[in-house]
C-alpha positions as CSV (number, residue, x, y, z in Angstrom):
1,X,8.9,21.7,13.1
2,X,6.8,25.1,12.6
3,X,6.0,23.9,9.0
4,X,4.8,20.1,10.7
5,X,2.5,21.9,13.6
6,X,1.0,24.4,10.8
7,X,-0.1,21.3,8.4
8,X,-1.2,19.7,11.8
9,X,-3.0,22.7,12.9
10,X,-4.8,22.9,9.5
11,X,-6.0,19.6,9.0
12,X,-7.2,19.8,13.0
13,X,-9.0,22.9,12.0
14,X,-10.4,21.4,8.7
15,X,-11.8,18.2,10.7
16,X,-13.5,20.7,13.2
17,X,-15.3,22.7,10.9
18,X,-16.4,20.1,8.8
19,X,-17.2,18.3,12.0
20,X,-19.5,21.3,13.3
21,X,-21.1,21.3,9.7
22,X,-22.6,18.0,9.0
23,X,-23.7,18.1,13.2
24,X,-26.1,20.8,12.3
25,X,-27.4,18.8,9.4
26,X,-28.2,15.8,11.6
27,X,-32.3,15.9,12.0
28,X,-32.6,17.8,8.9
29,X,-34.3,15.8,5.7
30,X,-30.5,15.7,4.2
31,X,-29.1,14.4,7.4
32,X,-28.5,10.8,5.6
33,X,-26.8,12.5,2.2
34,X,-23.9,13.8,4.2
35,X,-21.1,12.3,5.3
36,X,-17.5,13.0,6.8
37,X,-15.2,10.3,8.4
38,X,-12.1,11.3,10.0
39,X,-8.9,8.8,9.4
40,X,-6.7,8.4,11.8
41,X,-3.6,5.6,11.6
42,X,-0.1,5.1,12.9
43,X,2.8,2.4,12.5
44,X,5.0,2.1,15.0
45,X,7.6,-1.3,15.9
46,X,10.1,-2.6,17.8
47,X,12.9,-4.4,16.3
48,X,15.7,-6.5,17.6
49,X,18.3,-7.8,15.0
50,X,19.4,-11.6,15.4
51,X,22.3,-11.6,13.0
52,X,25.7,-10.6,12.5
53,X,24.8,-7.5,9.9
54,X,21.5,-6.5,11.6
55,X,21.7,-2.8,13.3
56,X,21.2,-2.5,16.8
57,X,17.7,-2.9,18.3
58,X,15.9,0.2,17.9
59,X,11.8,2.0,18.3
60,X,10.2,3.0,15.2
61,X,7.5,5.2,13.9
62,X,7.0,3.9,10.5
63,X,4.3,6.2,9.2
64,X,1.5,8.3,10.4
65,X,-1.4,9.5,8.2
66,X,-3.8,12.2,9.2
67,X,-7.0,12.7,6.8
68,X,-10.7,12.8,6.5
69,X,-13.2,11.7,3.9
70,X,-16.2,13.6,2.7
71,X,-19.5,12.1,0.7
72,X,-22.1,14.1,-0.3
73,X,-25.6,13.4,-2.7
74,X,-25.3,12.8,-6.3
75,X,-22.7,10.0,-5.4
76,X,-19.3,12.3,-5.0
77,X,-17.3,12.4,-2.3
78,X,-13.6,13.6,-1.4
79,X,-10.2,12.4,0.5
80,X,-7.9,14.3,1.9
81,X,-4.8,12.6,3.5
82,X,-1.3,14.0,5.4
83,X,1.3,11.4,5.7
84,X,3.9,12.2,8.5
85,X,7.1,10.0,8.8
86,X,10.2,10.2,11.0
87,X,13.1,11.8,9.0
88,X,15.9,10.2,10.7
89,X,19.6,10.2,9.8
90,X,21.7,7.2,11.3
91,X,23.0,8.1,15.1
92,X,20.6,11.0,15.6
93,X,17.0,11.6,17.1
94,X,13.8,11.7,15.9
95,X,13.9,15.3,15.6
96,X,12.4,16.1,12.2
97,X,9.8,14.6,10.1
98,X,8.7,15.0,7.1
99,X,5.2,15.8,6.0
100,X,3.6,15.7,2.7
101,X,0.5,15.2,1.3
102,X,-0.1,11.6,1.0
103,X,-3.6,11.7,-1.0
104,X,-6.0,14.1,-2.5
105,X,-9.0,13.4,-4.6
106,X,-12.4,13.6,-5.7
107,X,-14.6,10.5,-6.1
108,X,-17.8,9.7,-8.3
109,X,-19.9,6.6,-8.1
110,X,-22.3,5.9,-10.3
111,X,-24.4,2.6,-10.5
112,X,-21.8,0.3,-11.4
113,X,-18.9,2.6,-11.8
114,X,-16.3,4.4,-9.7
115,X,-14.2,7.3,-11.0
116,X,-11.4,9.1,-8.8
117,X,-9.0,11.9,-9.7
118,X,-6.5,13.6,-8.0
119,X,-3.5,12.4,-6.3
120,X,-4.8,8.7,-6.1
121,X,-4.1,5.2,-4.8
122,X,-2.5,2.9,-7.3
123,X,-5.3,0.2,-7.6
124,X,-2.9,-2.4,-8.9
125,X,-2.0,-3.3,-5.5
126,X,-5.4,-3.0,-3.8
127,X,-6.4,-6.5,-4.2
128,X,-3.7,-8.4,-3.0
129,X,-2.6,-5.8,0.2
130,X,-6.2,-6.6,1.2
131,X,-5.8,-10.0,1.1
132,X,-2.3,-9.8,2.8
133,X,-4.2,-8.0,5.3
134,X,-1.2,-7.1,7.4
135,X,0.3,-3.9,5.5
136,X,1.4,-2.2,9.0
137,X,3.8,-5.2,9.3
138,X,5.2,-5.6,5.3
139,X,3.9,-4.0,2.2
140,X,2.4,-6.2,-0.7
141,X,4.8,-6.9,-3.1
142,X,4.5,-4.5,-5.7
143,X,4.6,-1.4,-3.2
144,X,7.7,-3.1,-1.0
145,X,10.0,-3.7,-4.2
146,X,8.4,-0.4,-6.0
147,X,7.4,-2.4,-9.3
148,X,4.9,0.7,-9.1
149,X,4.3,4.4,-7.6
150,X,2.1,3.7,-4.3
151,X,0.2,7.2,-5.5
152,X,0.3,9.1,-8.2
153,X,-1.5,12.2,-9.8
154,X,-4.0,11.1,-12.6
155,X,-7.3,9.3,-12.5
156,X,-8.5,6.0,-12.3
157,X,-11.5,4.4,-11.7
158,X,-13.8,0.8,-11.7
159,X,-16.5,-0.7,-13.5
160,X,-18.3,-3.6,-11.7
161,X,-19.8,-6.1,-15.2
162,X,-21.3,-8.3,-12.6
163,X,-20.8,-9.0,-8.7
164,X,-17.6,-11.3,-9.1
165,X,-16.5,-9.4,-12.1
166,X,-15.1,-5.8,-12.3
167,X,-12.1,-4.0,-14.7
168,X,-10.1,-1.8,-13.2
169,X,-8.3,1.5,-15.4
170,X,-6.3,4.0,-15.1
171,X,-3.7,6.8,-16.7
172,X,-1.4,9.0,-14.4
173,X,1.0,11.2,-15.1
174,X,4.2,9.7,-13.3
175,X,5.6,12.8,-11.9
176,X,5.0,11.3,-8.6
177,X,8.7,10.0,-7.6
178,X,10.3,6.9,-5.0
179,X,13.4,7.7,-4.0
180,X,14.0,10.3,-6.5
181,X,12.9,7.7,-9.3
182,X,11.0,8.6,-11.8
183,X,8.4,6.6,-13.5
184,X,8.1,8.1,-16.7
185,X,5.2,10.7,-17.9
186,X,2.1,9.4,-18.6
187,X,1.3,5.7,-17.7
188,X,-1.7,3.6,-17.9
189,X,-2.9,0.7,-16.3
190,X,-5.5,-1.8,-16.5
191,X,-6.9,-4.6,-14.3
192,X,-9.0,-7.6,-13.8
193,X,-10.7,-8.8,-11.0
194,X,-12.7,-11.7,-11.0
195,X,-14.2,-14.3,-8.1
196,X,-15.3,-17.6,-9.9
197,X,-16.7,-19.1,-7.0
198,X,-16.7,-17.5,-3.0
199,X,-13.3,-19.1,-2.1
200,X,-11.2,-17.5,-5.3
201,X,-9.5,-14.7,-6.2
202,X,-8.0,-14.0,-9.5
203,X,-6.4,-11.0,-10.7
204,X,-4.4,-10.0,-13.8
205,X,-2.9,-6.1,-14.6
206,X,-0.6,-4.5,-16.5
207,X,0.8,-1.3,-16.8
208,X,2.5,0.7,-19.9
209,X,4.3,3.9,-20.7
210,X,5.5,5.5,-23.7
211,X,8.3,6.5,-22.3
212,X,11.2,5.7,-19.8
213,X,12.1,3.0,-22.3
214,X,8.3,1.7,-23.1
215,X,8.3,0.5,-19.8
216,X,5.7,-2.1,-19.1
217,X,4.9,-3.9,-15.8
218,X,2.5,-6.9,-15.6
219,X,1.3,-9.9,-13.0
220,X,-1.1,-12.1,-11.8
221,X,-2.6,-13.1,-8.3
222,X,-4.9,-15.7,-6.9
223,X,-6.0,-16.0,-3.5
224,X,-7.5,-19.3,-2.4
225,X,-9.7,-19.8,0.9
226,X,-9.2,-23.4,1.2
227,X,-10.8,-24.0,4.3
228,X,-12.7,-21.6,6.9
229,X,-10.1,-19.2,8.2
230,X,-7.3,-20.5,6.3
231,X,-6.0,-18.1,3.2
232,X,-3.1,-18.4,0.6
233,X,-1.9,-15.8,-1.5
234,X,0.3,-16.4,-4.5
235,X,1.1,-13.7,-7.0
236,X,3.8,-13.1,-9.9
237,X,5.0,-9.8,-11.1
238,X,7.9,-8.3,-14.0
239,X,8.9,-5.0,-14.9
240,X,10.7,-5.1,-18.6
241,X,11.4,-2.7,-21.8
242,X,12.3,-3.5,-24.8
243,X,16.1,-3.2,-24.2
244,X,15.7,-6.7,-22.3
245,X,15.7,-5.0,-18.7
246,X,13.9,-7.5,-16.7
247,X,12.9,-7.2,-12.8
248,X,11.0,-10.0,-11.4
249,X,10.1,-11.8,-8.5
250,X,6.9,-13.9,-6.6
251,X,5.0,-13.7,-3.7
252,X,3.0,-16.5,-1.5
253,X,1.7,-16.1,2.0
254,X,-0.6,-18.0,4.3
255,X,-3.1,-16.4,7.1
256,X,-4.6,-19.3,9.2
257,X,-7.0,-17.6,11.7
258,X,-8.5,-18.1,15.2
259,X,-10.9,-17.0,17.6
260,X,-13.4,-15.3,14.9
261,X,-10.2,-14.2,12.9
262,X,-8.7,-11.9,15.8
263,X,-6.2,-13.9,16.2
264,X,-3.9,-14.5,13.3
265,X,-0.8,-17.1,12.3
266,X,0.9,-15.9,9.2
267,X,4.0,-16.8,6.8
268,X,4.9,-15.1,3.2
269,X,8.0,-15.6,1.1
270,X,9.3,-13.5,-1.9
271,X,11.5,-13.7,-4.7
272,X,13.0,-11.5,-6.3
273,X,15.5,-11.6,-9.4
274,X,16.4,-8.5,-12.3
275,X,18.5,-8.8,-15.0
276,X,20.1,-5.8,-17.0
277,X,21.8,-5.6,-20.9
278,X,25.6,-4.7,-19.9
279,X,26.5,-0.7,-20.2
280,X,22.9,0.1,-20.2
281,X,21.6,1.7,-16.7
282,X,17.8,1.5,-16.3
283,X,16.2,4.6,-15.6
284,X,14.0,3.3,-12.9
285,X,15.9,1.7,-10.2
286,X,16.7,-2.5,-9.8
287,X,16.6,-3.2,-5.8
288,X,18.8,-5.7,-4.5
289,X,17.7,-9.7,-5.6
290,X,17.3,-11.8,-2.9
291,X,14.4,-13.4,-0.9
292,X,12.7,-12.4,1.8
293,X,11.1,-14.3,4.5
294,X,8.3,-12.9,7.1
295,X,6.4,-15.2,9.8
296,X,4.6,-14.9,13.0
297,X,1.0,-14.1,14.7
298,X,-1.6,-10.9,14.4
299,X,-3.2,-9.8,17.1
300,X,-6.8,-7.3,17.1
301,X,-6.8,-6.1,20.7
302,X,-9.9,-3.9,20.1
303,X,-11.3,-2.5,17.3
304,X,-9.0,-0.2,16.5
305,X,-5.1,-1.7,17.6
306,X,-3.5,-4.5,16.1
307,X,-0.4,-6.0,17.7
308,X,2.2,-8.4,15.5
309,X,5.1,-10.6,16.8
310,X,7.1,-11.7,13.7
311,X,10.7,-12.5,12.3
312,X,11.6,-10.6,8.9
313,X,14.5,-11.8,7.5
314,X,16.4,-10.9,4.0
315,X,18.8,-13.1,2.0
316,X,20.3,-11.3,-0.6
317,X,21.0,-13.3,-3.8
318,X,24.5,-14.7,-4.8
319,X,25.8,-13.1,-1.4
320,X,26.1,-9.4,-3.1
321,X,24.5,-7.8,-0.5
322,X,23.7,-8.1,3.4
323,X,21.8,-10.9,5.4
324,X,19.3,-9.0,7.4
325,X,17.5,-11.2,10.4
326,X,15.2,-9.2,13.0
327,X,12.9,-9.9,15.6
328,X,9.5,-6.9,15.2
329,X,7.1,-6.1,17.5
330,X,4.2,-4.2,15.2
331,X,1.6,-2.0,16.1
332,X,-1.0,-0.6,14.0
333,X,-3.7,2.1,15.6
334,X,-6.4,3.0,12.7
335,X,-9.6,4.5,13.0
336,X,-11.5,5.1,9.6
């Protein structure tokens, strides 16, 4: 707990002084060229299990983050980032946590074109968990079946051709690891975006390594506003090498939305299916197949809390593994 206060303590100090630094810029003629915005989000749930193999109801505190961003002229700015989660062993308390840093990186923006490095955000994800828009309750698909590292140490970037067009581009190093899975050293990515008309999103990306196997990962979204407050989501996604190890699954969701969009009714399903060459074990790990099923409403209270009823089942496929049915309550708290 010492080691938790002391990365508390620091970032609290770090947020002060550069807090007490840009105040005594404000009036001055650079007063508009600086910047710093303090982050500030927590996930936190109640669950109560409605089938046979479903634990006992419990409270959760998914995942804190603790960080602050910092622009500055010539277009470059900074993000540092703590993520705090409950460490947890089955029967005990929440008595330790762990801490680590969850991002760290410098940014440039030029005209049309972004560059970060550092310990980065994966941007394959980015488009579709924005049009999920309800991350605090169930990662997008890629980051929930781990198709890809969340964050990684590298550099990636964006270059916008037009309005409705931009590529997307990265290398990292893979050293980051999910559940002591490594993704290989040195993997690159690359992504389209691309809005053909207001209501459309398309998106195709890809990822490759020379190593691990030549593993490659690739997909494709769309996201389709059909009405006025009424959204679907639908994307595809496979993880394969050349020794015919195949994980894949889909994804579709729908977000109908009332009273301005505070309000929220939503519903996804996923897929997912892997298939390996007998006496070969993939380096990278194949989660259980089955399909999972999310539903319920989203709630803004204020500006900054979000409140979600929902059901989140799992089937698992062929009955190898355990049917999970709960009953969540969700609450997100951000301020950035």
């Amino acid at each position: 707990m010492r080691r938790v206060f002391g990365y508390l303590l620091l970032m609290s100090l770090m947020l002060l002084v550069a807090n007490r630094v840009f105040a005594q810029l404000e009036g001055g003629p650079d007063s508009a060229r600086y910047k710093v915005v303090p982050e500030i989000m927590l996930f936190s749930n109640f669950h109560q299990g409605i089938g046979g193999d479903t634990h006992e109801p419990n409270f959760e505190i998914k995942r804190a983050t603790l960080g602050c961003q910092f622009h500055v002229p010539k277009g470059f700015s900074s993000i540092i980032r703590l993520d705090v989660s409950p460490n947890q062993p089955l029967g005990q308390n929440y008595n330790t946590v762990n801490v680590y840093l969850r991002a760290m990186y410098i940014s440039w923006k030029k005209g049309k074109f972004l560059l970060n490095t550092g310990l980065v955000d994966n941007m394959q994800h980015m488009t579709q968990q924005k049009y999920w828009g309800a991350r605090y309750v169930f990662k997008s698909f890629l980051d929930e079946y781990r198709f890809i590292p969340a964050i990684d140490l590298g550099f990636n970037g964006r270059y916008d051709f037009l309005d409705n067009l931009s590529l997307e581009f990265g290398m990292m190093t893979g050293t980051i690891k999910d559940d002591s899975v490594s993704y290989g050293k040195y993997y690159y990515s690359l992504s389209l975006n691309y809005k053909p008309v207001k209501e459309l999103q398309l998106k195709v990306h890809s990822t490759y390594s020379f190593q691990n196997d030549d593993l490659y990962t690739a997909g494709a979204f769309v996201g389709w506003n059909i009405i006025p407050h009424l959204r679907f989501g639908a994307e595809y996604n496979a993880k394969f090498s050349p020794k015919n190890i195949v994980q894949q699954g889909a994804s579709a969701y729908m977000i109908y939305g009332f009273l301005k969009d505070k309000l929220n009714l939503f519903a996804r399903y996923d897929y997912l299916t892997s298939s390996c060459t007998p006496g070969f074990v993939p380096s990278w790990t194949v989660v259980e197949d089955g399909m999972a099923l999310v539903a319920g409403c989203d709630w803004k209270v204020v500006e900054y809390v979000r409140l979600s009823l929902n059901y989140q089942g799992w089937l698992p496929r062929l009955n190898t593994g355990i049917t999970k049915s709960y009953i969540f309550l969700n609450v997100e708290f951000r301020v950035n």
